[in-house]
C-alpha positions in Angstrom: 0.4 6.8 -18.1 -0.9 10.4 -17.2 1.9 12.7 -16.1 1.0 16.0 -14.0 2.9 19.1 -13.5 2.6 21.7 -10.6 3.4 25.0 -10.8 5.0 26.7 -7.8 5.4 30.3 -6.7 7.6 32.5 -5.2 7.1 36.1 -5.2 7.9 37.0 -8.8 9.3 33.5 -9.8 7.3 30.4 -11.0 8.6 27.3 -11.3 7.5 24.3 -12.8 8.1 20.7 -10.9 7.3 17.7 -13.4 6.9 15.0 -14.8 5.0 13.8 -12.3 3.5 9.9 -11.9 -0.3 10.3 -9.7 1.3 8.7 -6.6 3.9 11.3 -6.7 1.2 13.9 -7.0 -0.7 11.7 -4.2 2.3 12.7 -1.8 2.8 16.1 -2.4 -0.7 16.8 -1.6 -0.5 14.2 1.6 2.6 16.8 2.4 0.8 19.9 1.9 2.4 20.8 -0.9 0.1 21.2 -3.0 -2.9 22.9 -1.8 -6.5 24.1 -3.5 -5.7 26.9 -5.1 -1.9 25.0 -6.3 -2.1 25.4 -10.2 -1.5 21.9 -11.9 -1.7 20.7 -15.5 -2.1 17.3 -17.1 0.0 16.6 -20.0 0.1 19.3 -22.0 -3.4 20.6 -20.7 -3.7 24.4 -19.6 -3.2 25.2 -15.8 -6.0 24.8 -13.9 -6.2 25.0 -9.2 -6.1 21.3 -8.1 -9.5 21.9 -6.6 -10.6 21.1 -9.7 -9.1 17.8 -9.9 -11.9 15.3 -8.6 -11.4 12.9 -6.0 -7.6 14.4 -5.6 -7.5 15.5 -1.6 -10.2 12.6 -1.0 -7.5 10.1 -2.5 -4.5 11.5 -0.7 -6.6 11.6 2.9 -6.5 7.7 2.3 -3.7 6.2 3.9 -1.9 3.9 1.2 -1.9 -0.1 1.7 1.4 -1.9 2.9 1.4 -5.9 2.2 3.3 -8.7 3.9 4.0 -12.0 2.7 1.7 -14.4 4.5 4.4 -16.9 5.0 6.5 -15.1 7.4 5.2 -11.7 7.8 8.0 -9.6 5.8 6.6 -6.3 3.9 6.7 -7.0 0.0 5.2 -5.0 -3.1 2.0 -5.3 -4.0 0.9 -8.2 -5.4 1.6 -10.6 -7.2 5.1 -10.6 -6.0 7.9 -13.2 -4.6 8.8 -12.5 -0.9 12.7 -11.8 -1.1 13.0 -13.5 2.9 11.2 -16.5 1.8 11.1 -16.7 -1.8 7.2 -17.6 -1.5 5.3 -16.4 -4.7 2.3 -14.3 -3.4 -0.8 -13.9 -5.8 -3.3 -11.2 -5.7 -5.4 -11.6 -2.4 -3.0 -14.0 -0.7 -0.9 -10.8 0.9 -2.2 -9.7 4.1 -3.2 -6.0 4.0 -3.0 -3.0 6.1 -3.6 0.6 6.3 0.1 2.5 6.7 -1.2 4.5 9.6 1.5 3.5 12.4 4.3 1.7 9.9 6.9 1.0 12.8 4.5 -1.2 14.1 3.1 -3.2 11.5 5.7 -6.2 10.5 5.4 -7.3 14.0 1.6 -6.9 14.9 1.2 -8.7 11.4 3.9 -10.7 12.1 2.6 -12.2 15.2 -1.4 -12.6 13.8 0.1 -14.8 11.2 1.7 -17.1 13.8 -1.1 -16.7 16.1 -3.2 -18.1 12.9 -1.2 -20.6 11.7 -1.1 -22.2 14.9 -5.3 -22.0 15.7 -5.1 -23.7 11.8 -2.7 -26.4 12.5 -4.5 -27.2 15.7 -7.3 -27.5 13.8 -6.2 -29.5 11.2 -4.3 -32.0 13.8 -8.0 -32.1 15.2 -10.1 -32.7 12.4 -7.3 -35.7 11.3 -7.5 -37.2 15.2 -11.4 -37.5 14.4 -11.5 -38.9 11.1 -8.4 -40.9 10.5 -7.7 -44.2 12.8 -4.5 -44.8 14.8 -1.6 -46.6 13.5 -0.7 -49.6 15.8 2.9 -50.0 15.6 
């Protein structure tokens, strides 16, 4: 994998802070850390301003993805993964997704549209078995 380096400076003194993996990078720019005109290298590559990375402050604007197991809500890693609160194996697609813009409130708002869909499917399903299957006399 790619590593980056930046190059900071202060006054007289320049400092180097690296190895660096592109999520890393990702958050220093997110932190304003590195700016434009903030030298960074790629490998063993010359210096060169991060402007001239492509796609670099468009990625970082993008808020990154959390995922929660779709079994009981809990946050996980991104997929596939098994959920450590319910041990349920999660493939790719299966996790629900969300944007990390307000992450205090996400395990319960996702939390609570799981339940609020599991429920409208069980109804469902008890419906659709009401109209096909014939009562049991007993």
């Amino acid at each position: 994998m790619t590593v980056w380096f930046v190059q900071q400076v202060n006054g007289e003194v320049q400092t180097e802070i690296g190895p660096l993996q592109p999520k890393e990078l990702l958050e220093l720019v997110r932190k304003g850390s590195i700016r434009p005109e903030t030298k960074l290298r790629k490998g063993d590559s010359a210096w060169f301003p991060a402007s001239d990375v492509g796609g670099l402050f468009e990625a970082a604007s993008k808020r990154p993805l959390k995922f929660f197991c779709p079994s009981c809500g809990v946050e996980v890693s991104r997929p596939p993964v098994t959920c450590k609160h319910c041990l349920h194996d999660i493939q790719k697609g299966e996790a629900r997704v969300v944007s990390a813009e307000q992450p205090d409130q996400l395990p319960t708002a996702v939390a609570q549209a799981i339940n609020k869909a599991d429920d409208e499917a069980r109804q469902s399903m008890q419906n659709w078995l009401r109209k096909r299957l014939p009562r049991r006399s007993g």
